[in-house]
C-alpha positions in Angstrom: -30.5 21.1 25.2 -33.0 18.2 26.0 -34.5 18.7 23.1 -31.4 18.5 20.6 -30.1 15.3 23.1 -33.4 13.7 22.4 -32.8 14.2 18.8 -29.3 12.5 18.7 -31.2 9.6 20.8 -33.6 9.1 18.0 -31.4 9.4 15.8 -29.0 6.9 16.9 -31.5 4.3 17.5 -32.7 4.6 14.3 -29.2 3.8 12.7 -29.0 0.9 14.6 -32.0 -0.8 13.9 -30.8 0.2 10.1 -27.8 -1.5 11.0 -28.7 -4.5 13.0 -31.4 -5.2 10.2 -29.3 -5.4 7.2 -28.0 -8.3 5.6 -24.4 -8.0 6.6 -25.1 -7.2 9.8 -26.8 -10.5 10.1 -23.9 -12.4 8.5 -21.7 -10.4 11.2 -23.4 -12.0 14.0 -23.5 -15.4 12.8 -19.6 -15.4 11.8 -18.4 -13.7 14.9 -16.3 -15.0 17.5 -15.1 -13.1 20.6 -11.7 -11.6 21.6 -11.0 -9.8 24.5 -14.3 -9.4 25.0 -14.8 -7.8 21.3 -16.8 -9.0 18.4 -14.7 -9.2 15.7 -14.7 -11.6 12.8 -11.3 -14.1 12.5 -9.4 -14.7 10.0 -11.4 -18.1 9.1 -14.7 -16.0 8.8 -12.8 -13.4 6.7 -12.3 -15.9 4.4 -15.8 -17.1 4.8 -16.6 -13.9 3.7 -14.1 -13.4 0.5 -15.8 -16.5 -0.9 -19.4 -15.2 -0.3 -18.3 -12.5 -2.1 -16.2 -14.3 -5.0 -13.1 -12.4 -4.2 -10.0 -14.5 -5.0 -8.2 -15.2 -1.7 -4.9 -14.5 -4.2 -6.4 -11.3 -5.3 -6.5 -7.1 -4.3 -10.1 -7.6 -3.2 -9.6 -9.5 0.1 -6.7 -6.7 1.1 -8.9 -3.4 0.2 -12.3 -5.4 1.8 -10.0 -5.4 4.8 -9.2 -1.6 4.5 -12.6 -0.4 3.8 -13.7 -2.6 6.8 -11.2 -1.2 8.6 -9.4 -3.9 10.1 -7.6 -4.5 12.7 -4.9 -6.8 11.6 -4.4 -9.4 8.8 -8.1 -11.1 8.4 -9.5 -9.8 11.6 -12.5 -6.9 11.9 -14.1 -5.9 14.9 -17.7 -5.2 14.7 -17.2 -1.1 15.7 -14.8 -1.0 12.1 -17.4 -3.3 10.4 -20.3 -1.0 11.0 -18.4 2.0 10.2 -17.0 0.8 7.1 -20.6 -0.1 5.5 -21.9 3.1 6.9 -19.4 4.6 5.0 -19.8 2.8 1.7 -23.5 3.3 2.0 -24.1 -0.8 1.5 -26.3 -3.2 3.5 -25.9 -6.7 1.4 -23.8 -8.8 -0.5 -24.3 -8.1 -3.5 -23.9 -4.0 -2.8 -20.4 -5.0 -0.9 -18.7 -6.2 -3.5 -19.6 -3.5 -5.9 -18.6 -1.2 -3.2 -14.9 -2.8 -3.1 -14.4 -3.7 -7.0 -15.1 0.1 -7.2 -12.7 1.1 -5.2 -10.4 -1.5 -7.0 -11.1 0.5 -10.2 -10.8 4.1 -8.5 -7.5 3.1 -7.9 -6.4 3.3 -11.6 -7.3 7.1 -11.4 -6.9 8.2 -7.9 -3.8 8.3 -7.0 -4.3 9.7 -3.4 -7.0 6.9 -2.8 -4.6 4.5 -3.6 -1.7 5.9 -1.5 -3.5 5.5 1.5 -4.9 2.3 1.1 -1.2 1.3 -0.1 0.0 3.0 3.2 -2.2 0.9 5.5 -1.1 -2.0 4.0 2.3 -2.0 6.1 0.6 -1.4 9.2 -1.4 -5.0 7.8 2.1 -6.6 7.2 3.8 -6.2 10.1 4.1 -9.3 12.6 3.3 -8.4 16.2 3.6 -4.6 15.8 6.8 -4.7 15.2 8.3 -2.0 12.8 9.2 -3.1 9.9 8.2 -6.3 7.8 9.7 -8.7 6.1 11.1 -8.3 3.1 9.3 -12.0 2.2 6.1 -10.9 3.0 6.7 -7.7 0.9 8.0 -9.9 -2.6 4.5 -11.7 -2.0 2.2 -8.5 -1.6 3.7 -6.0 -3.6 2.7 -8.1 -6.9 -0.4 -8.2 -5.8 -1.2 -4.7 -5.1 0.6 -3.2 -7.8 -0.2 -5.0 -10.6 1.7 -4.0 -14.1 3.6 -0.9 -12.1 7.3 -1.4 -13.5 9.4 -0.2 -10.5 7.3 -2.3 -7.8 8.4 -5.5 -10.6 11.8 -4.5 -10.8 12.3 -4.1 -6.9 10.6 -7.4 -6.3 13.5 -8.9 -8.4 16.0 -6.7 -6.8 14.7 -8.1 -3.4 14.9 -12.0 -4.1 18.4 -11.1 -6.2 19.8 -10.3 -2.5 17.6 -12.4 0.0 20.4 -13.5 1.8 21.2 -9.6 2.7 17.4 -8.0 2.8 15.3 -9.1 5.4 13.2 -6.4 6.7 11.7 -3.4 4.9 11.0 -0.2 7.0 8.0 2.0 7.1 10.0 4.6 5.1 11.5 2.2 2.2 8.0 1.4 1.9 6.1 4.6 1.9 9.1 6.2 -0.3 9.0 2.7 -2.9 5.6 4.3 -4.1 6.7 7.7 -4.6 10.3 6.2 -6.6 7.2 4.7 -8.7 5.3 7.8 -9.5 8.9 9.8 -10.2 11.2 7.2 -11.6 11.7 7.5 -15.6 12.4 3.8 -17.2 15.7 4.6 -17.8 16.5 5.8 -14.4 18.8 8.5 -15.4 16.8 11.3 -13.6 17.7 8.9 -10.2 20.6 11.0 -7.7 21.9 9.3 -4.9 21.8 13.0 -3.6 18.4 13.4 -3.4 17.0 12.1 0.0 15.7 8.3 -0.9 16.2 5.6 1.3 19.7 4.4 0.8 18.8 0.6 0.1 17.2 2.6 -3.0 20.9 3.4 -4.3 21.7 -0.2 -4.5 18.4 -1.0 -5.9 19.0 1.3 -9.2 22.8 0.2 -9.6 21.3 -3.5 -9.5 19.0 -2.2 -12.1 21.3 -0.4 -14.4 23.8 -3.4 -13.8 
């Protein structure tokens, strides 16, 4: 037993001297700031970040940088998801990070699954002090964003500004079930039943569309 704890001791400190002596660990500790007595990076220093990287604060990168850094809210990482997120991607620079994400960015074109749960973890990103749904004005100015050239996600953007006055909020289920109408959804729409178990605000959605 002493021996094997001895063992996870070394092994340990040798991952944080990996760690503390890479490049982004470095940029960590100059751009943190503290919050309840956590090191995380702020939303300012997030930015600070995307442009050190070249990511277009407009763009996909910043939201799946946040993901795979795995953040704790909209532009704010605390220094345990930080670490764990290189570890994960297997970078220690720049350079190696945004490869890492423009990557993923491309992985998402062909893995579906990798792209559902990134796309899942983005509600949790949009909601506004935890509560449990989001707006739907914060989804019109995401979804674009995030699903690029995907017809339905276009279509139910429209359908959403088309009735602002009577859509405010989007749940966790429209949400999570919006991506699987994508995947199933002929262009037509005639394979749609309102007796199938979809969200109902997705029967009014479709009649808009036919309409």
């Amino acid at each position: 037993m002493a021996k094997a704890s001895g063992q996870a001791t070394s092994k340990k400190t040798s991952k944080s001297k990996m760690v503390a002596g890479n490049e982004l660990q470095k940029w960590f500790n100059e751009n943190q700031e503290h919050k309840d007595g956590r090191a995380v990076i702020m939303p300012e220093g997030f930015e600070r970040l995307c442009e050190a990287l070249e990511f277009d604060m407009d763009g996909i990168e910043p939201m799946v940088l946040l993901w795979q850094l795995n953040g704790v809210e909209l532009g704010t990482v605390e220094l345990e998801g930080w670490e764990k997120g290189l570890d994960e991607m297997g970078v220690r620079d720049l350079s190696g990070l945004k490869m890492a994400i423009e990557n993923t960015v491309e992985a998402f074109k062909t893995n579906s699954e990798l792209f559902k749960t990134f796309y899942r973890k983005m509600f949790d990103y949009l909601r506004q002090d935890k509560q449990k749904s989001i707006t739907a004005e914060y989804a019109v100015a995401v979804l674009p964003v995030i699903t690029s050239n995907m017809w339905v996600f276009e279509k139910f953007v429209e359908f959403l500004k088309a009735n602002d006055d009577k859509i405010k909020t989007i749940s966790r289920d429209q949400w999570q079930s919006l991506l699987a109408l994508s995947r199933n959804l002929e262009p037509d729409m005639s394979n749609y039943s309102k007796d199938d178990a979809w969200p109902t605000m997705f029967d009014d959605f479709v009649d808009w569309a036919k309409a």
